[in-house]
C-alpha positions as CSV (number, residue, x, y, z in Angstrom):
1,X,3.2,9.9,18.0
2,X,5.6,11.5,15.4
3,X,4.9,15.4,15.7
4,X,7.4,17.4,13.6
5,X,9.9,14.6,12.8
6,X,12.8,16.2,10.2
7,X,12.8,14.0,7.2
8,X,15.5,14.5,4.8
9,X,14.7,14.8,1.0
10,X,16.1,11.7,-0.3
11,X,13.8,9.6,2.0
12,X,10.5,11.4,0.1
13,X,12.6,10.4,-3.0
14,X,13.0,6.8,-1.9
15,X,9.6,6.2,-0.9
16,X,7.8,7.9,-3.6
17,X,10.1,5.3,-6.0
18,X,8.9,2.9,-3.9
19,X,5.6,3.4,-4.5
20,X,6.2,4.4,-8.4
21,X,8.5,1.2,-9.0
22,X,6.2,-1.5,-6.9
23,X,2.6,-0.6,-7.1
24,X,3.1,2.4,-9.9
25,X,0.9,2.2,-13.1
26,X,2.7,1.1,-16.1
27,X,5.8,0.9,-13.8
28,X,5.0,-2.4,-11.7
29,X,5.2,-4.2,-14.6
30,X,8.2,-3.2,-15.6
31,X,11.9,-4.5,-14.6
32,X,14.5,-3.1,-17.3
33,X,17.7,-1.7,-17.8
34,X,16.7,1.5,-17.0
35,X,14.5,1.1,-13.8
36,X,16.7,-1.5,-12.2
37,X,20.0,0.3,-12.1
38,X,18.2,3.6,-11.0
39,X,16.3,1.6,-8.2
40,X,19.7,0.6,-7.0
41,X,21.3,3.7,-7.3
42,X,18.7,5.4,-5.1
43,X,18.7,2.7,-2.5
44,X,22.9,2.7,-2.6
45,X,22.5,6.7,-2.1
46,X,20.1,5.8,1.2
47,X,22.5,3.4,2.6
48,X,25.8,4.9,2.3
49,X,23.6,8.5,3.6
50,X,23.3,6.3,7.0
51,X,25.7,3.6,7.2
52,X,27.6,5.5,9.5
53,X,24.6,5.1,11.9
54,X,24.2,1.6,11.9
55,X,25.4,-0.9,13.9
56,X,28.1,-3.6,12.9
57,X,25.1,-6.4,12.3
58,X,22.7,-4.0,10.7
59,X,26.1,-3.0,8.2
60,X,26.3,-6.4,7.1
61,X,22.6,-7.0,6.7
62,X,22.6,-3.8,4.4
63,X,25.8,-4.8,2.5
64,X,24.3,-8.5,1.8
65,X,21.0,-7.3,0.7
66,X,22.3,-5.1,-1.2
67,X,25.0,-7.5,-3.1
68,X,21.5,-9.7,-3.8
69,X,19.7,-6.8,-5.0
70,X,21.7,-6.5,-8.1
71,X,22.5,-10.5,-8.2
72,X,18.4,-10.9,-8.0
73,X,18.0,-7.7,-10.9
74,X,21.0,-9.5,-12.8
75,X,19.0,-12.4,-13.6
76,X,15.6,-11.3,-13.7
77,X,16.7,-9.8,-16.8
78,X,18.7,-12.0,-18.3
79,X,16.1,-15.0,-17.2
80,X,13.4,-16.1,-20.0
81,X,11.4,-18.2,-17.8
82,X,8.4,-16.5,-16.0
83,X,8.4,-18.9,-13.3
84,X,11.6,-18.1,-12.2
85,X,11.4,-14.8,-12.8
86,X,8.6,-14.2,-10.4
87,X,10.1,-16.3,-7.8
88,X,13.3,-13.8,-8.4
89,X,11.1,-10.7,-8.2
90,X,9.2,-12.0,-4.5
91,X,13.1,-12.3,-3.4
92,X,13.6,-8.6,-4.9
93,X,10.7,-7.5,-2.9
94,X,11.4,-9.2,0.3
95,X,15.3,-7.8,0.0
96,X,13.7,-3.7,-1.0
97,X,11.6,-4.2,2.4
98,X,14.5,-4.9,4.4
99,X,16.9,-2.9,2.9
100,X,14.3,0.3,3.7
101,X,14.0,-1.5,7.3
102,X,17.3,-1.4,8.3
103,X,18.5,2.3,6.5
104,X,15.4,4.5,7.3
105,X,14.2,4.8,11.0
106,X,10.6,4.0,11.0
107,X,9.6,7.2,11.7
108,X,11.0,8.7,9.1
109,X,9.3,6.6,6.6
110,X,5.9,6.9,7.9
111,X,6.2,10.5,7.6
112,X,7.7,10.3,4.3
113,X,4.8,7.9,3.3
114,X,2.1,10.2,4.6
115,X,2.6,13.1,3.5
116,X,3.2,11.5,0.1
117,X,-0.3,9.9,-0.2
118,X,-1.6,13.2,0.8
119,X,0.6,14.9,-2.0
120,X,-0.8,12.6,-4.6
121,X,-4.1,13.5,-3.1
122,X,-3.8,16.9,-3.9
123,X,-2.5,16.2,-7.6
124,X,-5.4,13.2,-8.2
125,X,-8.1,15.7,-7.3
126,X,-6.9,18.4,-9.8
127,X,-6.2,15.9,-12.5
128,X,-9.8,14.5,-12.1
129,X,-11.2,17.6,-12.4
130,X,-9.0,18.5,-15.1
131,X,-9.4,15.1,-17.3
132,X,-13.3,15.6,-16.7
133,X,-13.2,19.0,-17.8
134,X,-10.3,20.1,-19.9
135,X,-9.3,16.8,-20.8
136,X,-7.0,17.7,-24.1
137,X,-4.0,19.3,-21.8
138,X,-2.8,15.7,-20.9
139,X,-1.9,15.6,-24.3
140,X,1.2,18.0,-23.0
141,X,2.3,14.8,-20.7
142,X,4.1,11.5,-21.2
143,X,1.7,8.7,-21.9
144,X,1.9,5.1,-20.7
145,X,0.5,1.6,-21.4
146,X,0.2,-0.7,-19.7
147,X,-0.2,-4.7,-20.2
148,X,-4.3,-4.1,-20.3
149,X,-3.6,-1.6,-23.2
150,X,-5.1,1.1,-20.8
151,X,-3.5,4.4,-21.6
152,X,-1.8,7.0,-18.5
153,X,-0.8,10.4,-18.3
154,X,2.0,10.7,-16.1
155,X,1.9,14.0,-14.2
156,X,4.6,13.0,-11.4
157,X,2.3,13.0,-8.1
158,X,-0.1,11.0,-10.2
159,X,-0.7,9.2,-13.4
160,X,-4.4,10.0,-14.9
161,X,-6.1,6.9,-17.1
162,X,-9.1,8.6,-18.9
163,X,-11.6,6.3,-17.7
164,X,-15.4,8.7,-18.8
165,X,-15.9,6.1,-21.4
166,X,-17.4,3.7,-17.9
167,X,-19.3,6.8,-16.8
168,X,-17.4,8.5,-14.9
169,X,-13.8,9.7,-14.1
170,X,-11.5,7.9,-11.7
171,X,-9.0,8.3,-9.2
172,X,-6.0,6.5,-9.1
173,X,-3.1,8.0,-8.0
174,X,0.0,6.7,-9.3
175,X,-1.1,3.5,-8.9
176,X,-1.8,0.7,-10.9
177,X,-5.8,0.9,-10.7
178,X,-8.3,3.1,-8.2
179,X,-8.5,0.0,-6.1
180,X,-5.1,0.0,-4.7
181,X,-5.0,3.9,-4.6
182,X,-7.8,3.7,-1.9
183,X,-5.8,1.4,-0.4
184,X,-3.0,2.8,0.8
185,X,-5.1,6.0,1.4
186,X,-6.7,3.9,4.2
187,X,-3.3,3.3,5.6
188,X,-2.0,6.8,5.3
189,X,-4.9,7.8,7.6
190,X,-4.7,5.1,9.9
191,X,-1.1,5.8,10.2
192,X,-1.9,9.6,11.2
193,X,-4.0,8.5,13.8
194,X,-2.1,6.6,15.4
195,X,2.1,7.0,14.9
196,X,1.8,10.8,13.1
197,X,0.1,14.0,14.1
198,X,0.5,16.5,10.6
199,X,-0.2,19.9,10.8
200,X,-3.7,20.4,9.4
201,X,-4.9,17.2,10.0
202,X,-8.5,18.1,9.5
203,X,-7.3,19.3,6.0
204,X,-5.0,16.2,5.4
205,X,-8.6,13.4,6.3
206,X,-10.8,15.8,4.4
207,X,-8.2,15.9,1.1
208,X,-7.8,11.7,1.5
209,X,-11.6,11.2,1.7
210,X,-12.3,12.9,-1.5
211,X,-9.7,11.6,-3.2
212,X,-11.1,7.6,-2.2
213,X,-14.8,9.0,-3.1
214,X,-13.6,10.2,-6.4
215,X,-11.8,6.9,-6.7
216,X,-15.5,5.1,-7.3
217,X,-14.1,1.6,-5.3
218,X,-16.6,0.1,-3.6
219,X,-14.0,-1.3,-1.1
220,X,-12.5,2.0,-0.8
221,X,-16.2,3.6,0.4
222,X,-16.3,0.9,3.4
223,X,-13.4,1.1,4.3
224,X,-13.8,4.7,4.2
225,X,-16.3,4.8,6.4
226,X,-15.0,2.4,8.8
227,X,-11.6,4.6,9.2
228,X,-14.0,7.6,10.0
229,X,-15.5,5.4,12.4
230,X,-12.3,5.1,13.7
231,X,-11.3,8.7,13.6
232,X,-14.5,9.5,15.5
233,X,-13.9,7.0,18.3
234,X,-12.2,9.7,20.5
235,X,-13.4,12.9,21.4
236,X,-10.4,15.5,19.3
237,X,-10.3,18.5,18.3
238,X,-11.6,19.5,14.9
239,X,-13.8,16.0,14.6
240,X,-17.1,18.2,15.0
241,X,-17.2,18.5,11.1
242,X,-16.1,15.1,10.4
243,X,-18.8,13.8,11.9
244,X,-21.4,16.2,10.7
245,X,-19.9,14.8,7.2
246,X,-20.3,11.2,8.0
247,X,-24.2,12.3,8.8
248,X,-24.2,13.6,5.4
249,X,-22.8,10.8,3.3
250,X,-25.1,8.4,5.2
251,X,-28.3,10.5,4.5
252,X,-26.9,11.0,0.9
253,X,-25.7,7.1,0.4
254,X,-29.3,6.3,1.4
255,X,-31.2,8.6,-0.3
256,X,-29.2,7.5,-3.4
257,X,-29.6,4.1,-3.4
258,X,-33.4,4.2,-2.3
259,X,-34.6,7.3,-3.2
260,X,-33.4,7.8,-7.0
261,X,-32.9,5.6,-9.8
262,X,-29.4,5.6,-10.1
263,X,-26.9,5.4,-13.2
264,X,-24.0,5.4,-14.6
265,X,-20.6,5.0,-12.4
266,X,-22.2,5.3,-9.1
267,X,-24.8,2.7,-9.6
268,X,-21.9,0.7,-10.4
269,X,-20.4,1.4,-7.7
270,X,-22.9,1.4,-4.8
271,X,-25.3,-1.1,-6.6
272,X,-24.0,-3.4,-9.2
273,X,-20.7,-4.7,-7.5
274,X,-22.3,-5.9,-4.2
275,X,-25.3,-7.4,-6.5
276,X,-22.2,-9.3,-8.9
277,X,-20.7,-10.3,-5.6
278,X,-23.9,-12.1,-4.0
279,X,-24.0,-13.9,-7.9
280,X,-21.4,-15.0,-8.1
281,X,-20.2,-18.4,-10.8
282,X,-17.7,-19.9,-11.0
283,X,-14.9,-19.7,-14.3
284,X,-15.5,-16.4,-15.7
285,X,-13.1,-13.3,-16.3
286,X,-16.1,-10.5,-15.2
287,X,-14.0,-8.4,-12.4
288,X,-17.0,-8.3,-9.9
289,X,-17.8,-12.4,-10.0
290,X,-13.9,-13.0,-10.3
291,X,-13.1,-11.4,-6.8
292,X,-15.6,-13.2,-5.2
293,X,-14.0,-16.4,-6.5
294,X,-10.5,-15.0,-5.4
295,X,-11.6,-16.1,-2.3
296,X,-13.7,-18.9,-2.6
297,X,-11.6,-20.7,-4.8
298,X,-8.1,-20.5,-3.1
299,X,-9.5,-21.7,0.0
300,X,-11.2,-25.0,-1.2
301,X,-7.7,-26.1,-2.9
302,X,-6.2,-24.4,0.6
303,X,-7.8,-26.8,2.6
304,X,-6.4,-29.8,0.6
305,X,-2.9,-28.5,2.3
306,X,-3.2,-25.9,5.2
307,X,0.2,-26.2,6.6
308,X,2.1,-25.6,3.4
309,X,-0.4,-23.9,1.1
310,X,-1.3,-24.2,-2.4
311,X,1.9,-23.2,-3.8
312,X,2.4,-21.3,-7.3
313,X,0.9,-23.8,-9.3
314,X,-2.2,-23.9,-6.9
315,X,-2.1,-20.2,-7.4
316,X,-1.7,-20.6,-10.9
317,X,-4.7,-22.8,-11.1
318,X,-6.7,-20.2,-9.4
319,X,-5.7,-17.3,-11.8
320,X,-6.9,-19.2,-14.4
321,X,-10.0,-20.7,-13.0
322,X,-12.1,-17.3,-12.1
323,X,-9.9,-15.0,-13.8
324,X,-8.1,-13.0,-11.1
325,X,-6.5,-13.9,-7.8
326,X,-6.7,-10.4,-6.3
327,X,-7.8,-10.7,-2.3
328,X,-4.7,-10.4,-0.2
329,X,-5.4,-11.5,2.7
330,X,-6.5,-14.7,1.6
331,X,-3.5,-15.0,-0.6
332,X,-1.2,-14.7,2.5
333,X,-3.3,-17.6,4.2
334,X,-3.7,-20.1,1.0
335,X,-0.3,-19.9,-1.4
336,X,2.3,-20.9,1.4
337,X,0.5,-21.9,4.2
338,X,-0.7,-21.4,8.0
339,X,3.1,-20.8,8.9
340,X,4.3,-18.7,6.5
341,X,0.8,-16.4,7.2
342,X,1.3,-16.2,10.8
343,X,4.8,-15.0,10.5
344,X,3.7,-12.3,8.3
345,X,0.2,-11.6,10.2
346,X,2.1,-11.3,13.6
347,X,4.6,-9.0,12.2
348,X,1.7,-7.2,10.8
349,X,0.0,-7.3,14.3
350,X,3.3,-5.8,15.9
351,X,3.1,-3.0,14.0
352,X,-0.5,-2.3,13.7
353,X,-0.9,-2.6,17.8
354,X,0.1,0.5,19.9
355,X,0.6,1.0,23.6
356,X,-2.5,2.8,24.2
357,X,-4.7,1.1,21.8
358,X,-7.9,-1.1,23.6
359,X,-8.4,-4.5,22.4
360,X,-11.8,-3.8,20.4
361,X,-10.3,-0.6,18.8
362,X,-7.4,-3.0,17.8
363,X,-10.0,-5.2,16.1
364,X,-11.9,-2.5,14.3
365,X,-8.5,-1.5,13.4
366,X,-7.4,-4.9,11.5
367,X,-10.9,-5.3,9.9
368,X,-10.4,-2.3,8.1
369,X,-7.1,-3.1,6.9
370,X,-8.4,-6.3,6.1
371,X,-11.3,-4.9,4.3
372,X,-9.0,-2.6,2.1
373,X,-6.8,-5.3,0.7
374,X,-9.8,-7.7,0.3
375,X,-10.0,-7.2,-3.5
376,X,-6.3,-5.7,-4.2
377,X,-3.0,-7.6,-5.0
378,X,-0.5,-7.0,-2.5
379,X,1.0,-10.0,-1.8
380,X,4.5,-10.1,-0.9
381,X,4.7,-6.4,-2.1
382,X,7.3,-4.3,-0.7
383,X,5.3,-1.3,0.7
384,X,3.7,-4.2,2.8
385,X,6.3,-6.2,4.1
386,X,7.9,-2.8,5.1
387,X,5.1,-2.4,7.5
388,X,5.6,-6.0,8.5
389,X,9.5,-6.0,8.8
390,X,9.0,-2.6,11.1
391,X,7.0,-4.7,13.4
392,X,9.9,-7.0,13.9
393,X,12.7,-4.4,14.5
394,X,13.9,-3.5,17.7
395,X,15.7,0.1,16.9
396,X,19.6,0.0,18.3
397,X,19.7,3.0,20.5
398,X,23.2,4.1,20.8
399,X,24.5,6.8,23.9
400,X,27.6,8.5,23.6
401,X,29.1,8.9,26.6
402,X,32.4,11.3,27.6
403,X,35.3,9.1,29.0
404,X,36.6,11.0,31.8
405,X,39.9,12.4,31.6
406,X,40.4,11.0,28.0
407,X,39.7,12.1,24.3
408,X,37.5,9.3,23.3
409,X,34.3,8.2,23.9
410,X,32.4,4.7,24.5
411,X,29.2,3.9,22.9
412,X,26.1,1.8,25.0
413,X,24.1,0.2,22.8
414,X,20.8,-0.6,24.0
415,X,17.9,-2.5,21.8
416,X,14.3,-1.8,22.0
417,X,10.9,-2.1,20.3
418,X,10.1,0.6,18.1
């Protein structure tokens, strides 16, 4: 359990343009000659920061990923065709991941990572109330648009998308859309369970459950309630109001759904979705219907080819068909196969799985995750195949030791799983 581990500036810098750059509104989407080179420049800064620690093997790991970075970034821009260009940007991803992996202990990160989500947590809940309130300052703040047209107010610890005209205001963080906001809210709490113990942790859950509530994502409400679940499992300090919380939202969740007539964005929320789900038809663009068949429809072509998957025209096919092709998990499983899932899953496992942690708890643990991802796009994203290339690593330890009688030292180098 990391308790007061130091974390340098530039790793908060390089994981917050992790986040910005790879699941960031506006910013996902783009891969130019601005945002490229400055990627690279930040992750050159990282290395040469800790190259000196490194061992010879992880040196040239670094040193070839990052000559591919910037062949991969080369011709990704100067590349018109959108089905190379995405295989390029999966082998920009998958190089980003391990580049983080083998420059920034894993501790480090996660701490880096946490106390980022909660930071945007902080800045999502004032912008809501500020956007649902006093809604003209944003006109003081850079404004983005994305490929849906859908306007953002970037305020640095969170871009705000004025979304009252469908009832109600949304969180989102900096991400692309509320949906994967709550989602790696989920994880940041997870993670501070289990690997990091912050100061003011009651603050820290309490902060990261209103910002998924203010979020309005169905997903993000179960999964919600499944990580307090979690939280409650073990008898710590502080939980006494957590759970007198969790009493709350159940008496309030039913008392809304069968006690009132609801409206607006929460009706929405806790009503419609889960009633589009159970309708759901095949071939149409409606969000609600077109998750549903994110699943359904990958895995009837999946099952044509299990071993090897449906590939990115199978994928393809599925976009088109119902619209969207958003549930990760099931993405991982159907577009290259059994194989290439497992190797991912099992890294996934690695990390997930502590020392201390009982087989059920284990289970609870990965339906959540699995839950929180079910309607997001995340495949072969960066943020998660850092998770998954951490569960792989064994750390190099490496002991100085004094050789007696002479000005030099010798170094013992022992590997381990971190």
């Amino acid at each position: 359990m990391i308790q007061q581990e130091k974390c340098g500036i530039h790793i908060y810098i390089a994981v917050y343009f992790l986040l910005l750059f790879k699941v960031g509104f506006y910013f996902i989407e783009q891969s130019n000659m601005i945002t490229a080179p400055l990627y690279f420049a930040l992750l050159l800064y990282i290395a040469i920061r800790y190259y000196k620690g490194l061992v010879r093997t992880e040196k040239t790991v670094v040193f070839v990923a990052l000559s591919l970075f910037v062949l991969m970034n080369m011709t990704n821009l100067v590349c018109g065709l959108p089905a190379i260009n995405e295989f390029i940007n999966t082998i920009i991803n998958i190089i980003t991941a391990l580049l983080f992996v083998f420059i920034i202990p894993k501790n480090k990160f996660i701490k880096a990572f946490c106390d980022i989500i909660f930071w945007i947590g902080i800045a999502s809940i004032i912008a809501w109330v500020a956007m649902t309130f006093i809604p003209q300052i944003f006109r003081f703040f850079p404004s983005l648009v994305n490929t849906s047209n859908r306007v953002g107010y970037f305020c640095g610890l969170t871009i705000v998308s004025d979304f009252r005209g469908a009832s109600a205001q949304r969180t989102q963080g900096l991400f692309w859309e509320p949906g994967a906001y709550q989602s790696l809210v989920v994880v940041a709490m997870l993670l501070e369970k289990y690997y990091y113990s912050p100061p003011k942790k009651l603050l820290r859950i309490i902060i990261n459950s209103i910002a998924v509530f203010l979020s309005f994502s169905t997903t993000g409400y179960i999964a919600l309630i499944l990580v307090w679940m979690i939280l409650l499992s073990k008898d710590e300090k502080h939980f006494h109001a957590i759970r007198t919380g969790l009493l709350v939202l159940l008496v309030g969740y039913l008392y809304l759904t069968f006690g009132t007539n609801l409206s607006g964005q929460l009706w929405y929320t806790l009503s419609f979705k889960i009633e589009g789900m159970l309708n759901y038809k095949t071939a149409t663009n409606y969000s609600i219907t077109a998750r549903a068949g994110s699943v359904i429809e990958p895995l009837k072509l999946f099952l044509s080819n299990p071993i090897l998957g449906i590939g990115e025209n199978g994928y393809r096919q599925v976009a088109e068909t119902v619209g969207l092709a958003t549930c990760t998990p099931v993405n991982y499983i159907c577009k290259y196969g059994l194989l290439f899932a497992g190797m991912n899953f099992y890294g996934f496992y690695k990390f997930i799985r502590t020392k201390d942690m009982r087989l059920p708890e284990l289970l609870f643990v990965i339906g959540t995750l699995l839950v929180t991802f079910f309607s997001e796009t995340f495949f072969m994203n960066p943020i998660l195949l850092v998770f998954m290339f951490y569960g792989y690593k064994r750390e190099v330890i490496v002991e100085r030791h004094v050789i007696e009688g002479a000005n030099s030292y010798e170094y013992k180098r022992q590997s381990i799983r971190i």
